[in-house]
FIGUSE-453597 format. One line per 5 residues: number of its first residue (from 1); for each residue x, y, z of C-alpha. Coordinates in nm, 3 decimals. Example, Ala and Ser with C-alpha at 12.3 -4.5 7.8 and 13.67 -1.06 7.14 Angstrom:
! residues 2
1> 1.230/-0.450/0.780 ~ 1.367/-0.106/0.714
END
This chain:
! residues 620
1> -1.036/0.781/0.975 ~ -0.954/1.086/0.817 ~ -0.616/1.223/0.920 ~ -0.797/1.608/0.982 ~ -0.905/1.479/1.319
6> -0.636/1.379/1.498 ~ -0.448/1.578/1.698 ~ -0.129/1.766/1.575 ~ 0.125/1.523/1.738 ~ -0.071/1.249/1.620
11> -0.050/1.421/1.285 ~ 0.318/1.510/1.291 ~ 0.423/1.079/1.396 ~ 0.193/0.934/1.125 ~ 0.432/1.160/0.875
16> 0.722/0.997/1.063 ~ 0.643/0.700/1.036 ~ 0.519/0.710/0.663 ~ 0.859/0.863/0.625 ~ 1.021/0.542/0.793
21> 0.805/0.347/0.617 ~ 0.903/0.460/0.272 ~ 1.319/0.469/0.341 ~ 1.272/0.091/0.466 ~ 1.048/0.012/0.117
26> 1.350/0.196/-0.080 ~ 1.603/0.019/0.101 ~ 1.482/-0.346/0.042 ~ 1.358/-0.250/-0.348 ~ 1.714/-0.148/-0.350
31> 1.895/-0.406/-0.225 ~ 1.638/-0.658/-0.417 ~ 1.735/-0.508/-0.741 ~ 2.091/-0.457/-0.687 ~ 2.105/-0.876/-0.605
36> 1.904/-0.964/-0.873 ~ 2.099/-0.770/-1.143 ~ 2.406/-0.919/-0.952 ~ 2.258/-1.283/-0.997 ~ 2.170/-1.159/-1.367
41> 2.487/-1.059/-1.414 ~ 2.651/-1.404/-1.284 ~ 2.483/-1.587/-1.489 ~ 2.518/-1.425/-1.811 ~ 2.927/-1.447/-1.731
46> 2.851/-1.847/-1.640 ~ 2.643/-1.881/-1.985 ~ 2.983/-1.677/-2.108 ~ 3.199/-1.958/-1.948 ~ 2.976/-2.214/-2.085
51> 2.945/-2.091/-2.445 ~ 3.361/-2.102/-2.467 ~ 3.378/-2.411/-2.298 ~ 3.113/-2.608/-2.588 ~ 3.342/-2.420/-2.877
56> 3.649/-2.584/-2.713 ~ 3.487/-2.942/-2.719 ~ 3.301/-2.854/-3.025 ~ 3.641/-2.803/-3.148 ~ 3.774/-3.124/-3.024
61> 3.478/-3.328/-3.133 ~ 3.532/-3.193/-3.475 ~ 3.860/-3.253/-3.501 ~ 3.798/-3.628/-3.448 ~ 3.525/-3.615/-3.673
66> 3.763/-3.531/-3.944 ~ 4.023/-3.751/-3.845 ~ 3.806/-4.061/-3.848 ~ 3.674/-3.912/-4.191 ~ 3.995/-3.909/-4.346
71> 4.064/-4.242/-4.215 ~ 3.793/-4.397/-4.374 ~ 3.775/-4.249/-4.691 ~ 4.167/-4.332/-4.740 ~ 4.240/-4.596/-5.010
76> 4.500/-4.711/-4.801 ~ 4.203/-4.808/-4.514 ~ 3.918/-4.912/-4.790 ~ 4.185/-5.165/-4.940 ~ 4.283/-5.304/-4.623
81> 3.885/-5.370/-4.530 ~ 3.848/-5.586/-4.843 ~ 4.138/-5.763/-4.893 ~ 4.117/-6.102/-4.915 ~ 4.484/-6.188/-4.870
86> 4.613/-6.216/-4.510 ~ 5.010/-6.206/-4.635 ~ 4.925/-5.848/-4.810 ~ 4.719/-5.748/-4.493 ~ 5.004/-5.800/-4.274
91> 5.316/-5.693/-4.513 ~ 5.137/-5.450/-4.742 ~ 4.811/-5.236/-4.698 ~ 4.809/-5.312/-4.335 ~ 5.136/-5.131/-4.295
96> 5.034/-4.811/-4.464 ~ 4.717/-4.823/-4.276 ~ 4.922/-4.867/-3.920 ~ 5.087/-4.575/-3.998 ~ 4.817/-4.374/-4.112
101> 4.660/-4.463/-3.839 ~ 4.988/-4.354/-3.584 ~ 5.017/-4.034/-3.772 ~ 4.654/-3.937/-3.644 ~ 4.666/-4.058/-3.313
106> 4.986/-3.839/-3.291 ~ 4.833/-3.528/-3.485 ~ 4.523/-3.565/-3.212 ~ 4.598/-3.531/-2.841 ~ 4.244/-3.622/-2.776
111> 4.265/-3.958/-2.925 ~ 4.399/-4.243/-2.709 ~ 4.372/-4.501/-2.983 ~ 4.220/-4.578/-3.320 ~ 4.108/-4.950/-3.407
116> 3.982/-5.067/-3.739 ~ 3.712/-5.378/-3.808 ~ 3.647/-5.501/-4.142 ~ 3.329/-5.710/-4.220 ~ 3.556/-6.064/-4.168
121> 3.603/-5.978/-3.761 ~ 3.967/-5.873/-3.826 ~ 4.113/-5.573/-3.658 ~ 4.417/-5.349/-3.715 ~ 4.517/-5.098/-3.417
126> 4.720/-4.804/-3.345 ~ 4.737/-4.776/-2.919 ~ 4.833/-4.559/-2.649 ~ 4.964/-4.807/-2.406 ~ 4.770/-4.618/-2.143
131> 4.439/-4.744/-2.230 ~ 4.476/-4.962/-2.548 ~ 4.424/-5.339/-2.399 ~ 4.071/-5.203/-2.377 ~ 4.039/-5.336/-2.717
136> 4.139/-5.673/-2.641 ~ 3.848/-5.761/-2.453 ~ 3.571/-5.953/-2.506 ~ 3.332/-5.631/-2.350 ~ 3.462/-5.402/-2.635
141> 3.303/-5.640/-2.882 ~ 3.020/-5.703/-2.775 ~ 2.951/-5.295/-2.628 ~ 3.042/-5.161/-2.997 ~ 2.845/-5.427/-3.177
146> 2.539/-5.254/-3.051 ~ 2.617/-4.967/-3.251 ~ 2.759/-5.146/-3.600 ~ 2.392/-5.273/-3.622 ~ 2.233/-4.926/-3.567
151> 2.136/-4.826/-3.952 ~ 2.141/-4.495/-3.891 ~ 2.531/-4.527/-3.849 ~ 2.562/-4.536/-4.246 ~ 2.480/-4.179/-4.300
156> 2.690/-4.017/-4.008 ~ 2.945/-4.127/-3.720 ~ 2.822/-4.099/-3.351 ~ 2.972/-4.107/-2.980 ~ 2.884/-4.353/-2.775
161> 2.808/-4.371/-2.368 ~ 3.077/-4.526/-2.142 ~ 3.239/-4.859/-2.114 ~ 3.332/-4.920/-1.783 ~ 3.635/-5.138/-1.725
166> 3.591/-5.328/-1.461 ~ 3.930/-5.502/-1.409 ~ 4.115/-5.114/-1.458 ~ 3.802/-4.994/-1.332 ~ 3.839/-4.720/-1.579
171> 3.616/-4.567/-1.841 ~ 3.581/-4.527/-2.214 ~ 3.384/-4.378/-2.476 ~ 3.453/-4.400/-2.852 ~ 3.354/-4.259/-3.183
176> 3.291/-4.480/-3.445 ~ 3.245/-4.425/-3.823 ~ 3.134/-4.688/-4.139 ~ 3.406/-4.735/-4.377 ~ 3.196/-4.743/-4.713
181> 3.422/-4.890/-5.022 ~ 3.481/-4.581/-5.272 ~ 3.734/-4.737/-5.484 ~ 3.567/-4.971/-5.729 ~ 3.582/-5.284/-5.590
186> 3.298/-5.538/-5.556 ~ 3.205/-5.409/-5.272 ~ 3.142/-5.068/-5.403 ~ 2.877/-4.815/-5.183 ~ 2.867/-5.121/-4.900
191> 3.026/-5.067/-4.551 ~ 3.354/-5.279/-4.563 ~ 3.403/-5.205/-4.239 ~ 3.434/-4.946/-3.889 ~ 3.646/-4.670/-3.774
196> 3.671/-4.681/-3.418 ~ 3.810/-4.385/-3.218 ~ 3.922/-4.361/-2.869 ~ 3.869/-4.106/-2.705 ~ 4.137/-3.940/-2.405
201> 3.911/-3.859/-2.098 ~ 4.200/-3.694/-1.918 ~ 4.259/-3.435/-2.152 ~ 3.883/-3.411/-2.166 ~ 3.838/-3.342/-1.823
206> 4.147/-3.059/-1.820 ~ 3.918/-2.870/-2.024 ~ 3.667/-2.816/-1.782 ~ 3.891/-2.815/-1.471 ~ 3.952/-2.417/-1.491
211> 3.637/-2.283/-1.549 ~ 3.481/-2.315/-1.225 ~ 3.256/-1.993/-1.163 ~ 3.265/-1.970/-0.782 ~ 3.414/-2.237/-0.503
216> 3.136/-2.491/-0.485 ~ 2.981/-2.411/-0.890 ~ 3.042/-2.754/-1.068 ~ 3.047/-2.782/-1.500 ~ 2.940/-3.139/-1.632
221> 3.032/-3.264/-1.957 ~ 2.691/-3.513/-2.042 ~ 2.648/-3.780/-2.328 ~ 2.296/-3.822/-2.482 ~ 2.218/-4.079/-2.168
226> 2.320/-3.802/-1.960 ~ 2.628/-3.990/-1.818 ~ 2.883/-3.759/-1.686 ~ 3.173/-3.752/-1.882 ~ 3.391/-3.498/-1.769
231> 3.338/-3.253/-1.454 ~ 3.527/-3.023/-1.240 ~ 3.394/-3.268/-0.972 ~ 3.577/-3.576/-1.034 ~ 3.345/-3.790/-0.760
236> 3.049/-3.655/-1.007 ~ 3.154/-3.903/-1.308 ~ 2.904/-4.156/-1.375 ~ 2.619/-3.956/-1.163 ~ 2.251/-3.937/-1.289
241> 2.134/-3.574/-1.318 ~ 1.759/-3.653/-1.388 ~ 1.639/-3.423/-1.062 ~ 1.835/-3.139/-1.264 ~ 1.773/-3.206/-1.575
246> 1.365/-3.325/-1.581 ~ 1.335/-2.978/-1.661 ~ 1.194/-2.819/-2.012 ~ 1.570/-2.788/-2.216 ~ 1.460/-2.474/-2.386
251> 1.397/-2.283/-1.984 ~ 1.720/-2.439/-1.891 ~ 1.912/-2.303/-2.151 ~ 1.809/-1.931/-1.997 ~ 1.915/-2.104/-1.662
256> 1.658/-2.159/-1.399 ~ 1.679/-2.225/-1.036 ~ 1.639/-2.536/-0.840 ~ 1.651/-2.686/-0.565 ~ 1.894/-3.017/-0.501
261> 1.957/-3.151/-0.177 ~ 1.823/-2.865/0.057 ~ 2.011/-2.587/-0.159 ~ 1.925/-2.366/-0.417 ~ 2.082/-2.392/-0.722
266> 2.123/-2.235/-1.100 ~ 2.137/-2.435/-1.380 ~ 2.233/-2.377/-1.726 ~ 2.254/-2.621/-2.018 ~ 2.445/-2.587/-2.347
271> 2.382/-2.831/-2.641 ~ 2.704/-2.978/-2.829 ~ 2.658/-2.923/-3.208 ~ 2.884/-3.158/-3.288 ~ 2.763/-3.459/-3.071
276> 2.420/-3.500/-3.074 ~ 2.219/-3.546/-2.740 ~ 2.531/-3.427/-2.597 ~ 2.516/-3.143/-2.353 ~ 2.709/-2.910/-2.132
281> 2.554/-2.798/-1.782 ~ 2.636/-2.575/-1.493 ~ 2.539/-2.600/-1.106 ~ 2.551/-2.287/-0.953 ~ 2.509/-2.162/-0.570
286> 2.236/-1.953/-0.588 ~ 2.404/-1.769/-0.275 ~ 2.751/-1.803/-0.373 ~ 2.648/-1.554/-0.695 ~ 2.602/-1.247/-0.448
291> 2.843/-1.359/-0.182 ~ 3.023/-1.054/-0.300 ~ 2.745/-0.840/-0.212 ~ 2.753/-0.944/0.171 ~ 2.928/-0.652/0.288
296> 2.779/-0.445/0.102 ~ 2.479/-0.602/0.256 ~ 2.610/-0.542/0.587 ~ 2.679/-0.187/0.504 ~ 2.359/-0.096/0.391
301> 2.157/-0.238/0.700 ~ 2.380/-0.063/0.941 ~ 2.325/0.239/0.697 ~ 1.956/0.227/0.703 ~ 1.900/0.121/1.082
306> 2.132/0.435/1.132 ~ 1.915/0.656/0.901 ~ 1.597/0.511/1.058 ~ 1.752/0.607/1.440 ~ 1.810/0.922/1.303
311> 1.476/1.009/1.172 ~ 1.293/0.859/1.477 ~ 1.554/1.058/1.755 ~ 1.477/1.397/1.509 ~ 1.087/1.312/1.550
316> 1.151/1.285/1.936 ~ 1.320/1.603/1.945 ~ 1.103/1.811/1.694 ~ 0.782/1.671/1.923 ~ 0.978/1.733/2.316
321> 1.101/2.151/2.156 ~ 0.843/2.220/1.986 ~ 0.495/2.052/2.029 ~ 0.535/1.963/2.396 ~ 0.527/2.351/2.441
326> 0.236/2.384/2.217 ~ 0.063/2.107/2.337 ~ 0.121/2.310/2.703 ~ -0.012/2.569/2.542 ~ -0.332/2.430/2.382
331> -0.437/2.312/2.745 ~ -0.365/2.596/2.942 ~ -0.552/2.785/2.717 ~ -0.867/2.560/2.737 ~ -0.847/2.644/3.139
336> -0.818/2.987/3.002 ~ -1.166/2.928/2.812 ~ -1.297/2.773/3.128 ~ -1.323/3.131/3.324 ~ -1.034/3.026/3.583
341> -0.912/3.433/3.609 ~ -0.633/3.397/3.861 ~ -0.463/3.152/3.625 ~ -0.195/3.221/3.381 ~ -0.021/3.060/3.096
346> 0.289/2.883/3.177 ~ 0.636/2.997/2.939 ~ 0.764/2.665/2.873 ~ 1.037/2.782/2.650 ~ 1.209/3.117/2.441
351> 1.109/3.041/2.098 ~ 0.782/3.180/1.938 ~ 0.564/3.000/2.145 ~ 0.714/3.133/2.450 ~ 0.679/3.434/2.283
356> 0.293/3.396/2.235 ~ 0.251/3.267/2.610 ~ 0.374/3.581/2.748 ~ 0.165/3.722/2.518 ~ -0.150/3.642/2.633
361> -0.062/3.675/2.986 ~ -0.007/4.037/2.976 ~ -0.357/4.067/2.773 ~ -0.531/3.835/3.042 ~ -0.353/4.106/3.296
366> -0.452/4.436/3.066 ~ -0.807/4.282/3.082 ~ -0.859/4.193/3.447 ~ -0.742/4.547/3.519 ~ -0.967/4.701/3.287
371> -1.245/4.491/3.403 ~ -1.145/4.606/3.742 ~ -1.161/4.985/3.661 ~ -1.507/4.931/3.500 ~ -1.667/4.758/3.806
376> -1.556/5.015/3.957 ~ -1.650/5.314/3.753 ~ -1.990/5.129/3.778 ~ -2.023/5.086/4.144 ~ -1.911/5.441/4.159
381> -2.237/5.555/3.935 ~ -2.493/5.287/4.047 ~ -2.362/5.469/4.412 ~ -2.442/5.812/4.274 ~ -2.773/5.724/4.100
386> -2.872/5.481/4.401 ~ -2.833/5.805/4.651 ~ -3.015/6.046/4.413 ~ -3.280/5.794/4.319 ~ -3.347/5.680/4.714
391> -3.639/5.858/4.761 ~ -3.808/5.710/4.439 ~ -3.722/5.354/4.474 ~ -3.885/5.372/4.818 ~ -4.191/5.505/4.657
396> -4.211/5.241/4.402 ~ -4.197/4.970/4.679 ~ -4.562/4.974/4.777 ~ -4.664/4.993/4.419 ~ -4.472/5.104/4.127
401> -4.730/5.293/3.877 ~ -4.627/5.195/3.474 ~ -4.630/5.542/3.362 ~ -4.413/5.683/3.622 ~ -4.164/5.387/3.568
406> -4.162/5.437/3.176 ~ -4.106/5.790/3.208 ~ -3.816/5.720/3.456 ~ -3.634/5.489/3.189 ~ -3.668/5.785/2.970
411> -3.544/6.033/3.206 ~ -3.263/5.767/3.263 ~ -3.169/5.760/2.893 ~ -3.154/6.115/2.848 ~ -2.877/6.096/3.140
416> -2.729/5.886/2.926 ~ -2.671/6.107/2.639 ~ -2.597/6.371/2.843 ~ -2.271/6.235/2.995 ~ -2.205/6.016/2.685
421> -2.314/5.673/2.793 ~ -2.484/5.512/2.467 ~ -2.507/5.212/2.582 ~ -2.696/5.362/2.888 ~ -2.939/5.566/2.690
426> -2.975/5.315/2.412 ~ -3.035/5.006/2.663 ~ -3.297/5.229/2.856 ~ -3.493/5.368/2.520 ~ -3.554/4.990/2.430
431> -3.645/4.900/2.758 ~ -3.871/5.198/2.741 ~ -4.049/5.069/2.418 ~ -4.077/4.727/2.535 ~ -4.222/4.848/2.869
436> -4.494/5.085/2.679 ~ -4.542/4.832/2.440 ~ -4.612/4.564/2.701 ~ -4.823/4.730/2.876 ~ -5.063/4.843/2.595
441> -5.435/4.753/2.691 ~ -5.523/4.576/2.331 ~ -5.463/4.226/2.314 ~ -5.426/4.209/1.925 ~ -5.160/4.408/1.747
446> -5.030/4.481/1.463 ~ -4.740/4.263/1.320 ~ -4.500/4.603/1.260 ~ -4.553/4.657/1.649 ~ -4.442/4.329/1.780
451> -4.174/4.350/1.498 ~ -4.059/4.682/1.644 ~ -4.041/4.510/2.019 ~ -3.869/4.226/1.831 ~ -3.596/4.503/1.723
456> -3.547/4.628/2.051 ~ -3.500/4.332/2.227 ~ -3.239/4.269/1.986 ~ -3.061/4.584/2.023 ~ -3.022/4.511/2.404
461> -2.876/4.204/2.358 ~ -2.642/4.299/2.122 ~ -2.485/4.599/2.379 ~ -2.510/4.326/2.652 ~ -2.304/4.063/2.474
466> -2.087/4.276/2.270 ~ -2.258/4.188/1.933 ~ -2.104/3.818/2.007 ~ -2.430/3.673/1.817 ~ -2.520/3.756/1.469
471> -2.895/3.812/1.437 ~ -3.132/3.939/1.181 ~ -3.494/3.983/1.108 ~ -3.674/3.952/0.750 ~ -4.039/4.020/0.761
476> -4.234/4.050/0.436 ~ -4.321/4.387/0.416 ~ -4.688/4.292/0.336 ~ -4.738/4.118/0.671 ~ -4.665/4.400/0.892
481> -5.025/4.565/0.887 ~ -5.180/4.247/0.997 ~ -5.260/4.159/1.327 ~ -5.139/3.920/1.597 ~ -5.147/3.833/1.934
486> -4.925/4.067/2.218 ~ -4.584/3.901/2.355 ~ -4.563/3.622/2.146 ~ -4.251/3.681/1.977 ~ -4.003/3.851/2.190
491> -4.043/3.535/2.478 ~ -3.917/3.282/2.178 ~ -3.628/3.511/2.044 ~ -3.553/3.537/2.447 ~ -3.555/3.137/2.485
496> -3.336/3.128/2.169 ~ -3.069/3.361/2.319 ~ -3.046/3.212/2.674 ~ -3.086/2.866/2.645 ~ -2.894/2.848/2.259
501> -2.665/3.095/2.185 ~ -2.565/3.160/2.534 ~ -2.386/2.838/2.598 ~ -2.205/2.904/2.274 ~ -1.843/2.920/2.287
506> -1.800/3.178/2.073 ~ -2.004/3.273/1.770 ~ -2.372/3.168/1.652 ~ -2.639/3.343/1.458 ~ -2.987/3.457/1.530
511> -3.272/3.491/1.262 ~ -3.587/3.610/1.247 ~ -3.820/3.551/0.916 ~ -4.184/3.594/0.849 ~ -4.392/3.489/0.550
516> -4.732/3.349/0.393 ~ -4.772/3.027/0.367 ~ -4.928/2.819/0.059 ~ -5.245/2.839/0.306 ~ -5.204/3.217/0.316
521> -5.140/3.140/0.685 ~ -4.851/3.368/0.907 ~ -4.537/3.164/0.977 ~ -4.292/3.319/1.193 ~ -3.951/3.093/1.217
526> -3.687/3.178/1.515 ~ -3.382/3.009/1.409 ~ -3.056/2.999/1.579 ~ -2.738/2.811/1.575 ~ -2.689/2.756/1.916
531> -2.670/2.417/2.168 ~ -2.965/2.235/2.032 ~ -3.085/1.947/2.193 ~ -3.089/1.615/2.204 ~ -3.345/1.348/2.069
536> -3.450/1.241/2.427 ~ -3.515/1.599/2.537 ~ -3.693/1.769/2.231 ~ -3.965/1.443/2.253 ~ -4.023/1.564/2.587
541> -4.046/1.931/2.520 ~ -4.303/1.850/2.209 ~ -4.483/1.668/2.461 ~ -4.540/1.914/2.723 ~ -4.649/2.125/2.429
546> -4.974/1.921/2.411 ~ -5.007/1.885/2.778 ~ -5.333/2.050/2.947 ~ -5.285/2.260/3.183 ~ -5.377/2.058/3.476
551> -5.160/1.796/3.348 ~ -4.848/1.994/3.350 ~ -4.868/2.184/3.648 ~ -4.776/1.882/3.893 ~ -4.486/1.778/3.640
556> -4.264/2.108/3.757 ~ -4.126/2.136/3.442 ~ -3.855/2.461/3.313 ~ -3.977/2.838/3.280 ~ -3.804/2.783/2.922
561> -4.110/2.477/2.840 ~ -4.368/2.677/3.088 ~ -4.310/2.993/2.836 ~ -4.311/2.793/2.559 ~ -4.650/2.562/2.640
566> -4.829/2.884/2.761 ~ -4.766/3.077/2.429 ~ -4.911/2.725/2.227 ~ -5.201/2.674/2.411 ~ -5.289/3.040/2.407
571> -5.245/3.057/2.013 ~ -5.484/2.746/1.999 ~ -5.755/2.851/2.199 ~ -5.732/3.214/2.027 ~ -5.719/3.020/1.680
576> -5.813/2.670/1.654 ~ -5.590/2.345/1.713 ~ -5.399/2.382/1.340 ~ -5.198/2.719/1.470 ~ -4.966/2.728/1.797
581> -4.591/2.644/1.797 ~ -4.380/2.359/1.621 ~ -3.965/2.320/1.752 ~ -3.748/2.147/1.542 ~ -3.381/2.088/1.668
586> -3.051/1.891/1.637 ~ -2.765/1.844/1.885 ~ -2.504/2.105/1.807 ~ -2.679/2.263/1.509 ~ -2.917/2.455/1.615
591> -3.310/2.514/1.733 ~ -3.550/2.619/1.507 ~ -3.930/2.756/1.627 ~ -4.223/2.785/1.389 ~ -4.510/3.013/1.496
596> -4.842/2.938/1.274 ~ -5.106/3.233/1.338 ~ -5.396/3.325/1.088 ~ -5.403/3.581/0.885 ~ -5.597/3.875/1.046
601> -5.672/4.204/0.899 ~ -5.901/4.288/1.212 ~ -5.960/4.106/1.567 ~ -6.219/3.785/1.569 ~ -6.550/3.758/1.695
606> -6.413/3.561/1.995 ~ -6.139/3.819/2.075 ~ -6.371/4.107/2.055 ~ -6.601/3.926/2.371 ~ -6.278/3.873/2.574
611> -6.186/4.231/2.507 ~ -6.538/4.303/2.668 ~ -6.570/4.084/2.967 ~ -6.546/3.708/2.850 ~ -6.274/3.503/2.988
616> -5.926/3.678/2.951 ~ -5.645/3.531/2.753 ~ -5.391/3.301/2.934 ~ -5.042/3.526/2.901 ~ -4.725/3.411/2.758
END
């Protein structure tokens, strides 16, 4: 529906609410970007958090790394894997290995214990009493014997997953390294024996207990069987993250969200470079991220309900000041258009409108009073002209004789001019010429004649409707010598005017046009711009049209079709069935009228015996 045809108010509320419309859009784009670049923000400070949290164990992991590496590439360790003697184990090389072995544990914080095996099963150890007798058990053995007979443990050292200690229930993990012999011995370039680390999960887990990123965010330390290791969630040790972690490593090192039990959640994984398989991941709140931005939140929606209030009481109090008074307006002026004299236009407020109501009630006032004085300046001359024309009009009502009456509308016009009427004497001359015209004895005339009656008629109704029409004539000049049939004209430009223009508003147009047609025929078209009609009604009308006489006569039917029917028939039985009148029209555009007459330099055969006592022609 386009928006040009609704009314004003209608107008003036769709802007309103477009305007509404668009502040709500901006407010929600708004406060979706301004959480999303807070969530963005969050979790490039958690992959922050993250990042130093991996150097620190990187750093750890390294550390032990070198410590087992100097361990087992000491001559003091590689002598005391092959030799044979037990007394120099014990008294000799096993000493200076023991306290190698003390001064790492003691260098390293992170190491709880350090245990070597050589290849004969015997073991030399250097234990923190917290969680040393680990070693002594028979599970120990058997857990790191799985990873002695891995061969990829030649080339490089590893971590391994947890041993649980059931009796301390307790856990462990270790890192173990070959010891290769380096120093020349039979056993040169073969592993002699293993390096075995333990590892302190307490201090382990201090190093993730202070980077929590919001109350309920949780950090997991995870071995390559993703086994919790260390977490700021103690009760999470030992928990399988496979919902979590099913997901594509590579997106999960950008952090993606998830959903785990009911909530959503962000998750972000870091690798270990120095324990492979090993990995660091964080479990964010999705909610808890923008928790900051909750009053905010709740400052915003109060600010944009208020705004929205605002707009909608402004739209109620631009449409109550301003259009409610020129709504008022727009109706009391349609009972204005409606002819109602005695009523007036009601001043609904002091602004410009108000203004413009009191406006047009002093012109409807100036009017009826002028309109009062000209009745009666009128009744006062009709009065005169009645009392000196008595004697005449009581002659003319036995029988009024067409001279005496056409040289009475002359007399009347030269009145006119004589105490400046125009109107008067111009009205009366072109009544005079249509009178003398009319009542000329020949029945065929020449086009420039019914032209000129055409002209006159015109003429009176411009004076009589205050040139409210705009109307026209254009005749080929080459047409006017030919002749044509009295009166049949002027009764169609009459029809057009009363029954077209005349229920006009305001406005409409009148013309008049006459050519040759490709059959060298006359076509006359009377077109105006007036009611129309509708489908139903010009059927009907072209109808009548080819109605005999006898067949319309019982039917009662308008003086406008009578007129119209008489005029057609009369053409066709002066011409032949192909000439007479053809009306096309539309509803609210307009009625056009086609007259279709020969072309006739000099009257017929046929109207030369009327004109001399055959049957007379019918009249329009």
């Amino acid at each position: 529906m386009k928006t040009s045809k609704l009314k004003l108010k209608h107008q003036i509320w769709l802007i309103f609410f477009i305007a509404i419309a668009l502040f709500a859009v901006m407010v929600v784009y708004f406060f979706y970007s301004f959480s999303h670049l807070t969530q963005a923000r969050a979790a490039k400070f958690g992959n922050q958090m993250i990042e130093q949290t991996r150097s620190k164990i990187d750093s750890v992991f390294n550390d032990i790394r070198v410590s087992a590496g100097i361990a087992v590439n000491s001559k003091l360790i590689q002598e005391y894997a092959v030799e044979d003697d037990d007394y120099k184990r014990a008294f000799d090389s096993g000493n200076y290995a023991l306290d190698l072995m003390d001064y790492m544990r003691s260098f390293n914080s992170y190491v709880n214990g350090i245990v070597i095996d050589d290849i004969r099963g015997k073991q030399l150890y250097s234990l923190d009493s917290s969680g040393g007798d680990i070693f002594f058990l028979h599970r120990y053995a058997s857990f790191i014997r799985t990873y002695k007979d891995d061969p990829s443990l030649r080339d490089k050292g590893m971590f391994t997953t947890l041993l649980k200690d059931d009796r301390t229930k307790t856990e462990q993990f270790f890192y173990i390294a070959p010891i290769v012999e380096s120093i020349g011995g039979i056993h040169f370039s073969q592993i002699t024996g293993y390096c075995t680390v333990m590892i302190d999960m307490d201090k382990l887990q201090s190093l993730v207990e202070n980077t929590e990123l919001t109350p309920n965010s949780t950090l997991y330390i995870l071995n390559s069987q993703d086994e919790v290791i260390a977490s700021t969630n103690a009760k999470a040790r030992g928990t399988w993250f496979k919902d979590a972690l099913s997901r594509d490593k590579d997106v999960l090192l950008n952090g993606v969200k998830t959903t785990i039990g009911g909530e959503e959640i962000l998750v972000q994984v870091k690798g270990l470079e120095q324990a492979d398989g090993w990995r660091i991941v964080s479990m964010i709140p999705v909610p808890e991220l923008t928790s900051d931005m909750n009053p905010m939140r709740k400052v915003s929606i109060i600010v944009g309900i208020g705004i929205i209030l605002i707009l909608i009481m402004m739209g109620l109090f631009f449409m109550n000041n301003l259009m409610a008074p020129v709504m008022g307006l727009v109706m009391d002026m349609k009972r204005v258009g409606r002819r109602d004299r005695g009523f007036r236009i009601k001043v609904r407020s002091t602004n410009e409108v108000g203004s413009l109501a009191r406006d047009i009630n002093r012109m409807m006032d100036e009017m009826d009073d002028m309109t009062r004085d000209m009745f009666t300046t009128q009744a006062q001359l009709y009065k005169s002209e009645l009392s000196q024309k008595q004697a005449e009009f009581s002659a003319l009502q036995s029988q009024i004789n067409p001279h005496f009456l056409y040289n009475t509308l002359n007399c009347i016009s030269g009145i006119g001019l004589e105490y400046g009427s125009r109107e008067i004497a111009q009205i009366t001359s072109c009544m005079s010429k249509i009178f003398r015209y009319s009542i000329k004895q020949d029945e065929l005339v020449q086009l420039k004649e019914e032209v000129d009656c055409i002209q006159a008629y015109i003429k009176i109704i411009a004076i009589r409707y205050e040139n409210k029409f705009a109307m026209g004539m254009d005749v080929e000049e080459g047409l006017l010598e030919l002749k044509t049939p009295k009166m049949i004209l002027q009764p169609l430009v009459e029809n057009a005017v009363y029954h077209g223009l005349e229920r006009m508003d305001q406005g409409g147009r009148l013309q008049v046009t006459g050519c040759l047609d490709a059959n060298g025929d006359v076509c006359f078209r009377i077109m105006d711009t007036g009611k129309g009609m509708e489908t139903g009604e010009l059927t009907a009308l072209r109808t009548k049209l080819n109605m005999a006489l006898s067949e319309r006569e019982p039917l009662g039917h308008s003086a406008k079709s009578i007129g119209l029917t008489n005029i057609h028939n009369r053409l066709r039985l002066l011409f032949g069935a192909r000439y007479g009148i053809a009306i096309d029209s539309r509803s609210g555009y307009g009625t056009t009228v086609t007259v279709k007459i020969p072309s006739l330099s000099q009257a017929p055969e046929r109207n030369k015996r009327d004109a001399t006592g055959g049957r007379p022609l019918e009249g329009a």
